[in-house]
KOLKOLFI-901456 format. One record per residue (C-alpha): residue in three letters; z, x, y; residue number from 0. Coordinates in nm, 3 decimals, decimal comma. Example, Ala and Ser with C-alpha at 12.3 -4.5 7.8 and 13.67 -1.06 7.14 Angstrom:
2
   aa        Z        X        Y    i
  ala    0,780    1,230   -0,450    0
  ser    0,714    1,367   -0,106    1
***
This chain:
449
   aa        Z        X        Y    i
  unk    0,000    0,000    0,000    0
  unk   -0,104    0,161    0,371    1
  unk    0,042    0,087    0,684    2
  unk    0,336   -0,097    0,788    3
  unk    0,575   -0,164    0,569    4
  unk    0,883   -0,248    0,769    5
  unk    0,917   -0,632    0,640    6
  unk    0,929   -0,527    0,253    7
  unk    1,278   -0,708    0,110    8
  unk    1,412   -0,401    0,134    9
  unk    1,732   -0,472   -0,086   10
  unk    1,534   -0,590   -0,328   11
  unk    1,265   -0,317   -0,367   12
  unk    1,476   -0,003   -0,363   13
  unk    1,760    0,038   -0,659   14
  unk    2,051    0,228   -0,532   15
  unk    2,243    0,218   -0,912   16
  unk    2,353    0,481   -1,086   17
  unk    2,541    0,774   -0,971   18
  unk    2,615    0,970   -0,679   19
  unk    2,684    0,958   -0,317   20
  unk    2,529    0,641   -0,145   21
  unk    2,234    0,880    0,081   22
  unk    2,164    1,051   -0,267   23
  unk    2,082    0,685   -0,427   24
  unk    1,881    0,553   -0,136   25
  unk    1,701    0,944   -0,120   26
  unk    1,599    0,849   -0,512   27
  unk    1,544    0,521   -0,514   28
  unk    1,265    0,606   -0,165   29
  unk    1,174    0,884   -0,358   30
  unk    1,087    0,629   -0,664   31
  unk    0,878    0,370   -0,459   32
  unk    0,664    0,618   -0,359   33
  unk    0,541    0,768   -0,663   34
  unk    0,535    0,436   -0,787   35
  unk    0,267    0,347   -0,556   36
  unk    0,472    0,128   -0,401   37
  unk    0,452    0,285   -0,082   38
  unk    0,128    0,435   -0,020   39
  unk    0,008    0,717    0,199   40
  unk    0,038    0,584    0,569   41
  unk    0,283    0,336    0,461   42
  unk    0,536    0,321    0,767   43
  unk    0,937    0,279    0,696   44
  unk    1,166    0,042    0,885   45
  unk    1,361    0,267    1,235   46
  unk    1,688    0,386    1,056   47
  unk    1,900    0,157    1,237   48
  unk    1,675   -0,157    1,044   49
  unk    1,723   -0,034    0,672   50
  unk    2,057    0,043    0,750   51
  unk    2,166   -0,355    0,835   52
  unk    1,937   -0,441    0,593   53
  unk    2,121   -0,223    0,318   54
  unk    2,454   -0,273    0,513   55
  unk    2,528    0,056    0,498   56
  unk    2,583    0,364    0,812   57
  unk    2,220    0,447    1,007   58
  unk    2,418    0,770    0,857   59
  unk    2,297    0,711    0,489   60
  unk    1,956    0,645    0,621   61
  unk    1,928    0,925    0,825   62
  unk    1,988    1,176    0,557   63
  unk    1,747    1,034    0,298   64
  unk    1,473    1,039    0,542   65
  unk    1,543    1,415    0,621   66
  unk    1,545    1,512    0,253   67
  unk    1,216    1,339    0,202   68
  unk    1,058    1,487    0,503   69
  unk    1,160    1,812    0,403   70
  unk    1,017    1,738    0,034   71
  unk    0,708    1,644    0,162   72
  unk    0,688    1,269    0,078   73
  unk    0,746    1,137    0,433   74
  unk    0,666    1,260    0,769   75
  unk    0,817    1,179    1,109   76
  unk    0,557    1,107    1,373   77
  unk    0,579    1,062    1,738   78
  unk    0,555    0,714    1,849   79
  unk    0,504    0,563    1,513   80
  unk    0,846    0,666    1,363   81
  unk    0,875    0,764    0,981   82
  unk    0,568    0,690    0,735   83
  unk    0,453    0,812    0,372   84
  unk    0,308    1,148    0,347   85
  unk    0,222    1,178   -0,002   86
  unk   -0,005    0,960   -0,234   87
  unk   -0,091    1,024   -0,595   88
  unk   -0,446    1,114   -0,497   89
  unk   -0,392    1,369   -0,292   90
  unk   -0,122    1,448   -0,438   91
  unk    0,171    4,359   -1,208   92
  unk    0,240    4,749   -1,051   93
  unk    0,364    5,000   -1,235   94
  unk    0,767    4,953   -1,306   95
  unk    0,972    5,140   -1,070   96
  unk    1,141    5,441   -1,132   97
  unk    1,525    5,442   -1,240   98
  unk    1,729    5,646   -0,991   99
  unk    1,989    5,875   -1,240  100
  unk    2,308    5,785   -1,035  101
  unk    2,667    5,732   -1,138  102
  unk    2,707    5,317   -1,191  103
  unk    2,776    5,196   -0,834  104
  unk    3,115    5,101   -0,750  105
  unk    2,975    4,843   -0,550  106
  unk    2,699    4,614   -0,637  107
  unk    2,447    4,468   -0,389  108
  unk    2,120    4,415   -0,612  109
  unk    2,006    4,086   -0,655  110
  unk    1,993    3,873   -0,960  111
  unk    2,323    3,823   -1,085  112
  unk    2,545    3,497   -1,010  113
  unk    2,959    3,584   -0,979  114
  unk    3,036    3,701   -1,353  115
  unk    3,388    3,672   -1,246  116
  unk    3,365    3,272   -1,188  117
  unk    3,239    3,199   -1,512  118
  unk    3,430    2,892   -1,631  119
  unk    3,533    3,052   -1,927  120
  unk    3,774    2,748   -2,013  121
  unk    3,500    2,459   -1,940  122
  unk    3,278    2,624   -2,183  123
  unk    3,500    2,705   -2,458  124
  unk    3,608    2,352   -2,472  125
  unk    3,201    2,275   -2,478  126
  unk    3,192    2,516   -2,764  127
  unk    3,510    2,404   -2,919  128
  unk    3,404    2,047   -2,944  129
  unk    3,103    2,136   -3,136  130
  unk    3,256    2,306   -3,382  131
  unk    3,486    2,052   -3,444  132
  unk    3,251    1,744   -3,421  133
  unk    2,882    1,841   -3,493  134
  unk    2,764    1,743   -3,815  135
  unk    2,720    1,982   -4,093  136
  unk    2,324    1,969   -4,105  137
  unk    2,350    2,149   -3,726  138
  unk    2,398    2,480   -3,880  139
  unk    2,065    2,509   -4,005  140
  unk    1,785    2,669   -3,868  141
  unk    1,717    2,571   -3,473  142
  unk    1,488    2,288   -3,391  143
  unk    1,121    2,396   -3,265  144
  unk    1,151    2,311   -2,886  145
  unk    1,474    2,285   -2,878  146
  unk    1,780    2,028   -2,991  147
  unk    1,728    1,652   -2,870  148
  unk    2,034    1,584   -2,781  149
  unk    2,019    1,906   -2,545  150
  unk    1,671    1,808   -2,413  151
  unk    1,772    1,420   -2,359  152
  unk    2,089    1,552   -2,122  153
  unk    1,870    1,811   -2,002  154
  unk    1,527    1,609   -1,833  155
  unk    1,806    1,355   -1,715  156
  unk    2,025    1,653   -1,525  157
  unk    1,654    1,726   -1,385  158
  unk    1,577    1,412   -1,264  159
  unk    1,915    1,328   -1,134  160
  unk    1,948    1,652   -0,906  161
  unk    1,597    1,818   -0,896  162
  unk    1,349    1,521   -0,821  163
  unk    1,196    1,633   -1,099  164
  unk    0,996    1,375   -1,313  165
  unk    1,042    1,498   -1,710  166
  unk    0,938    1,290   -2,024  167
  unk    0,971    1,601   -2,253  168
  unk    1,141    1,892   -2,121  169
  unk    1,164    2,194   -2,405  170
  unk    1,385    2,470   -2,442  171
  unk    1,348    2,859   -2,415  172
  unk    1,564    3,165   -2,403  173
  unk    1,509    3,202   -2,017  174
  unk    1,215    3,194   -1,747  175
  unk    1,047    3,486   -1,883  176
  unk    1,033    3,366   -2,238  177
  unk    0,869    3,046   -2,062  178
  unk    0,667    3,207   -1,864  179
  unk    0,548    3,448   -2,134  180
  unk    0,436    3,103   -2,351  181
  unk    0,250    2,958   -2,076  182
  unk    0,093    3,290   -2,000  183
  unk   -0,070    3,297   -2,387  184
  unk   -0,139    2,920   -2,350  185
  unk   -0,402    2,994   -2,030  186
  unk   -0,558    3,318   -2,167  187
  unk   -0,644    3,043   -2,488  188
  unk   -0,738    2,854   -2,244  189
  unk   -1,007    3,030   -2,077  190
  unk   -0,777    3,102   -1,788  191
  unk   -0,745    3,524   -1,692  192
  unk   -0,623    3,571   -1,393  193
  unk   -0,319    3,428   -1,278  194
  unk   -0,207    3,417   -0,856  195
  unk    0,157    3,548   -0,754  196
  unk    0,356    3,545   -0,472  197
  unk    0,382    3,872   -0,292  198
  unk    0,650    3,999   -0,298  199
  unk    0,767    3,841   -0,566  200
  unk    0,941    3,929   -0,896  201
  unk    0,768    4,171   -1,052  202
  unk    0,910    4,098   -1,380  203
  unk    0,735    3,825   -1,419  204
  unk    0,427    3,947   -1,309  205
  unk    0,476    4,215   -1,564  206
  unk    0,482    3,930   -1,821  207
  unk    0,160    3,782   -1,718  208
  unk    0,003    4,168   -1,767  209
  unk    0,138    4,202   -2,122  210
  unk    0,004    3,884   -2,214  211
  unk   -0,343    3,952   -2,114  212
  unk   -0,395    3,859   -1,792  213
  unk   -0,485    4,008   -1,420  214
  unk   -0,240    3,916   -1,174  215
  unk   -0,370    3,870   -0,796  216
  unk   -0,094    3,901   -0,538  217
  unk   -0,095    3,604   -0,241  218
  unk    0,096    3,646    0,067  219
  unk    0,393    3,520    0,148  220
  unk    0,490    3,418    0,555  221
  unk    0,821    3,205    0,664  222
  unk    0,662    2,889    0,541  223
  unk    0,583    3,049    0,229  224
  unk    0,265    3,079   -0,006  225
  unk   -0,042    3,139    0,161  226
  unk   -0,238    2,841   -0,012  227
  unk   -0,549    2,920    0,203  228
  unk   -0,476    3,295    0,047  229
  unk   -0,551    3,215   -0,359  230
  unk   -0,882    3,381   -0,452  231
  unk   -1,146    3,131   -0,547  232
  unk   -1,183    3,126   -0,947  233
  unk   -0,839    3,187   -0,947  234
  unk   -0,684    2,828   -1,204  235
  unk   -0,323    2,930   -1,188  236
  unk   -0,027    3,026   -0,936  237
  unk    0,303    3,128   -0,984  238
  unk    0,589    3,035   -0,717  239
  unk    0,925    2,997   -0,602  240
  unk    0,911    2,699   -0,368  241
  unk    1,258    2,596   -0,366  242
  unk    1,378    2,977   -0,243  243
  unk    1,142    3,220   -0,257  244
  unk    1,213    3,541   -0,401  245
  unk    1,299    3,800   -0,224  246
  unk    1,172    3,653    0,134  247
  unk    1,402    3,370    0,155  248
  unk    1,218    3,119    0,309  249
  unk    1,126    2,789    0,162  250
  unk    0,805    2,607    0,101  251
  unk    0,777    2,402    0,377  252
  unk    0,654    2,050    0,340  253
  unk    0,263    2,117    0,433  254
  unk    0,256    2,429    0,201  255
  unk    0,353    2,177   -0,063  256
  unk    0,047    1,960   -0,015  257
  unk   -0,156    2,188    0,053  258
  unk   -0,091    2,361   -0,245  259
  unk   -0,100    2,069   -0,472  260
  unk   -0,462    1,983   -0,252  261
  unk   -0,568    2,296   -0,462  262
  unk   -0,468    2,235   -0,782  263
  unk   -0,610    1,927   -0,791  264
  unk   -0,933    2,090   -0,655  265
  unk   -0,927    2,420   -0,887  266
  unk   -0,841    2,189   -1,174  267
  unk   -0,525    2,466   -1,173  268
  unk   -0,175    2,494   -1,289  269
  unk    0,084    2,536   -1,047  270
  unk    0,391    2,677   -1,236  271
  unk    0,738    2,622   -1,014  272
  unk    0,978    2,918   -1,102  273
  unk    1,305    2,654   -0,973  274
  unk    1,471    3,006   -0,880  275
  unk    1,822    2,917   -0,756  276
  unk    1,728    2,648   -0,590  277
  unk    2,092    2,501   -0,670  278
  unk    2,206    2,691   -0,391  279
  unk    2,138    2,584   -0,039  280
  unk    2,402    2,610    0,229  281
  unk    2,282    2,432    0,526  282
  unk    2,105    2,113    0,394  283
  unk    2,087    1,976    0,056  284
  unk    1,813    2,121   -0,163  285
  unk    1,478    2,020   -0,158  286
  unk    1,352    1,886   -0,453  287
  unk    1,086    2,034   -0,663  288
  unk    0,732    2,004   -0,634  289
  unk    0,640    1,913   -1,032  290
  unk    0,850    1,585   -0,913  291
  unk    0,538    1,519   -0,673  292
  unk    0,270    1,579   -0,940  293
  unk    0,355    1,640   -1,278  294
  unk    0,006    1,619   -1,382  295
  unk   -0,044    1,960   -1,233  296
  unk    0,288    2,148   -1,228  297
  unk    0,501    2,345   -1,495  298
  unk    0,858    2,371   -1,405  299
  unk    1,060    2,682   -1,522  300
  unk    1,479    2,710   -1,473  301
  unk    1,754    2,839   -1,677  302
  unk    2,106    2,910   -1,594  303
  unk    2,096    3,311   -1,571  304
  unk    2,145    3,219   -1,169  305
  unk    2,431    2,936   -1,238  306
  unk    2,650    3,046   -1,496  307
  unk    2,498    3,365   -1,695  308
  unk    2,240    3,557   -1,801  309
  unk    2,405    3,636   -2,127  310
  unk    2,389    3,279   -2,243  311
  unk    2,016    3,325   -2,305  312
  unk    1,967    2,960   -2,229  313
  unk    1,687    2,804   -2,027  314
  unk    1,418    2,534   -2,049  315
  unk    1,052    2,477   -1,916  316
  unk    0,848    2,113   -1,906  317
  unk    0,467    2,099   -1,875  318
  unk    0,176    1,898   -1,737  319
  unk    0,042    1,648   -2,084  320
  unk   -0,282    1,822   -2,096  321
  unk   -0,065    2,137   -2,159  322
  unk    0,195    1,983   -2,406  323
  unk    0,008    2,127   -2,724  324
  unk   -0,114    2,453   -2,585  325
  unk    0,206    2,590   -2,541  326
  unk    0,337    2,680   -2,875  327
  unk    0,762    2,623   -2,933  328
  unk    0,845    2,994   -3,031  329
  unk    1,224    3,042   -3,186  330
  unk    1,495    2,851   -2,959  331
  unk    1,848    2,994   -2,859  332
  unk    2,143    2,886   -3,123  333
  unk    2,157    2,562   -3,163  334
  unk    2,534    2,600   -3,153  335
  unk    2,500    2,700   -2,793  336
  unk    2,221    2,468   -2,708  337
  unk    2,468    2,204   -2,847  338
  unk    2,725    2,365   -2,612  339
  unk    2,563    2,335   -2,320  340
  unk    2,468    1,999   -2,387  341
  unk    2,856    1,894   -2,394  342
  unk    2,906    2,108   -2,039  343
  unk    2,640    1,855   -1,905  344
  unk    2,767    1,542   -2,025  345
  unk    3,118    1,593   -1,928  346
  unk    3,005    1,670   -1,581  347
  unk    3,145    2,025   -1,590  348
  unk    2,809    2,189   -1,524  349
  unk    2,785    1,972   -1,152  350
  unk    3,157    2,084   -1,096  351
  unk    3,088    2,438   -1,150  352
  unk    2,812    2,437   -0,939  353
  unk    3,002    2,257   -0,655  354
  unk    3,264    2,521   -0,629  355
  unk    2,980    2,788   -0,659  356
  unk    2,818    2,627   -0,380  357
  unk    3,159    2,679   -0,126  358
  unk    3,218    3,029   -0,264  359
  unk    2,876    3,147   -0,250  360
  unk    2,825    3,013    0,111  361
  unk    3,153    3,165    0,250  362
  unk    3,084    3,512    0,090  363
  unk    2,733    3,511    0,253  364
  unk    2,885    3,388    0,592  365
  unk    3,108    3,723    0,567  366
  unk    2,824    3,958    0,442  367
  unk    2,654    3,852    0,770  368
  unk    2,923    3,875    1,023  369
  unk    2,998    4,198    0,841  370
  unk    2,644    4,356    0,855  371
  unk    2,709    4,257    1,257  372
  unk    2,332    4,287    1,442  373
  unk    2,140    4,374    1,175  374
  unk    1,771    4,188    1,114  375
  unk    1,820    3,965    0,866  376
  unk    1,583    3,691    0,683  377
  unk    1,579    3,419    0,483  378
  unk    1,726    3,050    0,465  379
  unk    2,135    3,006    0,376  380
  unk    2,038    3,002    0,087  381
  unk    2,063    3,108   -0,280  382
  unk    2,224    3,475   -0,367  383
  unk    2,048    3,743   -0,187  384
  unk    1,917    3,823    0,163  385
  unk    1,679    4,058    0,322  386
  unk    1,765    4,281    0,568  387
  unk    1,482    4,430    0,765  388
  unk    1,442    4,862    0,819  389
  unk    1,150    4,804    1,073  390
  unk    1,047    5,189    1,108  391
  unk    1,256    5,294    0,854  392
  unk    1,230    5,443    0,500  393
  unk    1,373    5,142    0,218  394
  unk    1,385    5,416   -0,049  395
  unk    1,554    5,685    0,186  396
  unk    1,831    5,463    0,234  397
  unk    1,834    5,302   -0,113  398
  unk    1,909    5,661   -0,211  399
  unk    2,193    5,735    0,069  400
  unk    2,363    5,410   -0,023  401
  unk    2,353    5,525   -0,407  402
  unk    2,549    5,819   -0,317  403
  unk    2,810    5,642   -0,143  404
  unk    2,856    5,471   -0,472  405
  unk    2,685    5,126   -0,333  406
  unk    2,362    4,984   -0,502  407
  unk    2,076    4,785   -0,297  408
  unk    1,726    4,696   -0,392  409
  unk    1,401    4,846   -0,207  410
  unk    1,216    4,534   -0,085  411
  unk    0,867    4,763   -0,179  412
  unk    1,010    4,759   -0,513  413
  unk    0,854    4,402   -0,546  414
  unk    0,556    4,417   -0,309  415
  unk    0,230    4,433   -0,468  416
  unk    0,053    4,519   -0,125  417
  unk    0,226    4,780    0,075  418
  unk    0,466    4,576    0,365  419
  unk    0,722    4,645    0,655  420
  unk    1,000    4,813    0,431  421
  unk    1,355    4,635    0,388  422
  unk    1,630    4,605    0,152  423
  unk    1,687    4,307   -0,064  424
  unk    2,115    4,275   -0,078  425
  unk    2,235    4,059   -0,355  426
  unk    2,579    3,885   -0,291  427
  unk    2,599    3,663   -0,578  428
  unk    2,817    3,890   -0,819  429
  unk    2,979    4,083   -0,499  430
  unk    3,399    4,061   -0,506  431
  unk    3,474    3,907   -0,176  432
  unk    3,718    4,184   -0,125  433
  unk    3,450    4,418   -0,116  434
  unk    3,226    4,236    0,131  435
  unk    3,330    4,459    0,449  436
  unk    3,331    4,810    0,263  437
  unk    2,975    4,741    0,156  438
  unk    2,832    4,658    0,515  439
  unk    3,017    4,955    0,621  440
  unk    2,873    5,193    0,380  441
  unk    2,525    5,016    0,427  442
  unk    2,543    5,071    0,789  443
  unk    2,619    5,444    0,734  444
  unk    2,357    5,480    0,491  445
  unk    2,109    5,320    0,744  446
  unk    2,219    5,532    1,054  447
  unk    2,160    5,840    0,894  448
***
């Protein structure tokens, strides 16, 4: 449906059941209606104050679920004609770096651990305790190809419920780069070789893509994210972090989003969204992902190596229908700790955790900045790293500097593909706060050398 829309029964169309804050049901339930159809492109929304005595709720409520959509690229907010539908269904590797031979640091700044020390140790051994006592016998066999049901059912509902995402079948994997490597081996079978990146961007997936056959073309990144108008023609398939990119920072901003979707649908490509700690965003509620705009033409990666740890091996990936078949289930984790997990979910001790991790995460970052004093820094608050920029400088000089002062940071070349302005890529996620002003003072000495 096109144009206005603003005398829809507005309590009747949208269902704000189920759980959650009152803004989060109203954000879904909008969210809903518009894949739906029920709203099409152009379709314009009733002024906040309207929906709000029409819902008999706070202009408050309204408010926020229109900001989260704008941001996700399903509604826009135009001069003069107030808030209408954006999106419609239509149009809708270099070689590994070298390993400095230093004593291990005594503090840690590189990126890609969450706090080790937070790990809810006693949350997850009741998980694990109450499969041991309860599952069935016939769960100690072998692991089920794709992964256990019951894990996959709680799974695609956590996805839909907190990441927009739209999942009929989501599967399980050991991590991102045992997904990634799958997909990778299901586009070389299909005809697909060459595979876009973002640059920077993690080159460990990139190295993945390499292994597995195919030639990996780096795309810019800028502060609103992939260069769309950047991906080589030929090129079927592009690999991104829209929700935080990694190592930049910034997000994909909503006309990124449909522009890159614009392509897919015009490449006949595969978008596949690496959901990199997109749990944690400080100053706004996340954005939700972009397969949740058009699953017919993205793959959506996540695990919890970023939430709880890496060492749980856990992590999950859902694809587009045509791809279903093509990607071929390869062993799964333990189905004891699949079956673990699954229990964290239900009893809600997986949104806790990340709730808490949310607060501590954003206060630690707050004190690595004020610490680091003027220093350029980039990025959205955000996720569990920043970049701080060396404009002039030498990345690796002071990379090394830092390692003798018994503090570890991350070259932001270290990740480039094409050559850039050099910076350093400062990981606070597993940081002890205690240790957050000795590590921007011996930063700051290593940099004014």
């Amino acid at each position: 449906m096109t144009g206005s829309r603003t005398n829809l029964a507005w309590d009747v169309l949208l269902d704000l059941s189920g759980p959650g804050p009152r803004h989060e049901r109203l954000t879904r339930a909008l969210r809903t209606v518009i894949r739906e159809g029920t709203l099409g492109s152009g379709a314009a929304l009733p002024p906040s104050r309207t929906l709000a005595a029409d819902l008999g709720c706070s202009r408050w409520v309204i408010t926020q679920a229109y900001e989260q959509l704008i941001a996700e690229g399903y509604l826009a907010a135009r001069t003069g004609s107030g808030t209408v539908v954006r999106w419609s269904a239509s149009s809708a590797e270099p070689a590994k770096p070298a390993v400095r031979k230093v004593s291990p640091p005594e503090i840690d700044l590189a990126p890609g651990l969450p706090d080790l020390r937070h790990f809810p140790r006693t949350r997850w051994a009741e998980a694990v305790r109450e499969v041991l006592v309860n599952a069935p016998h016939g769960e100690f066999g072998y692991p089920v190809p794709g992964g256990h049901p019951r894990l996959r059912a709680v799974l695609a509902d956590h996805l839909r419920r907190c990441r927009g995402a739209v999942v009929d079948d989501v599967r399980i994997a050991s991590g991102v780069t045992d997904a990634f490597g799958r997909l990778c081996r299901a586009l070389l079978a299909a005809g697909i070789t060459r595979v876009a990146a973002e640059d920077p961007g993690w080159h460990t997936l990139r190295r993945v893509a390499t292994r597995a056959g195919l030639d990996v073309v780096g795309v810019p990144v800028d502060e609103d994210g992939l260069r769309v108008d950047e991906i080589p023609p030929g090129v079927r398939a592009v690999l991104v972090t829209p929700a935080h990119q990694f190592p930049t920072g910034t997000v994909l901003s909503p006309a990124r989003r449909a522009g890159l979707l614009a392509w897919a649908r015009e490449a006949d490509g595969l978008i596949i969204e690496d959901d990199y700690d997109a749990e944690f965003r400080y100053d706004r509620r996340p954005v939700g992902t972009v397969q949740g705009m058009d699953p017919a033409r993205v793959a959506l990666l996540g695990s919890v190596s970023k939430t709880l740890s890496p060492a749980l091996g856990l992590g999950w990936y859902t694809v587009p229908p045509q791809w279903t078949d093509r990607v071929e289930p390869s062993p799964t984790p333990p189905a004891l700790d699949q079956l673990a997990f699954a229990a964290f979910l239900e009893r809600g001790s997986y949104d806790r955790h990340l709730r808490a991790a949310r607060r501590r995460y954003r206060a630690r970052r707050d004190a690595l900045v004020d610490a680091l004093g003027p220093a350029r820094l980039s990025g959205v608050a955000a996720g569990l790293h920043l970049v701080l920029e060396l404009p002039g400088g030498s990345a690796a000089a002071v990379v090394e500097r830092a390692a003798a002062k018994g503090l570890r940071v991350a070259d932001l070349g270290d990740y480039r593909v094409a050559p850039g302005e050099p910076g350093l890529v400062l990981g606070y996620g597993n940081l002890a706060d205690g240790s957050v002003g000795t590590a921007a003072r011996l930063l700051r000495e290593a940099i004014a050398r």
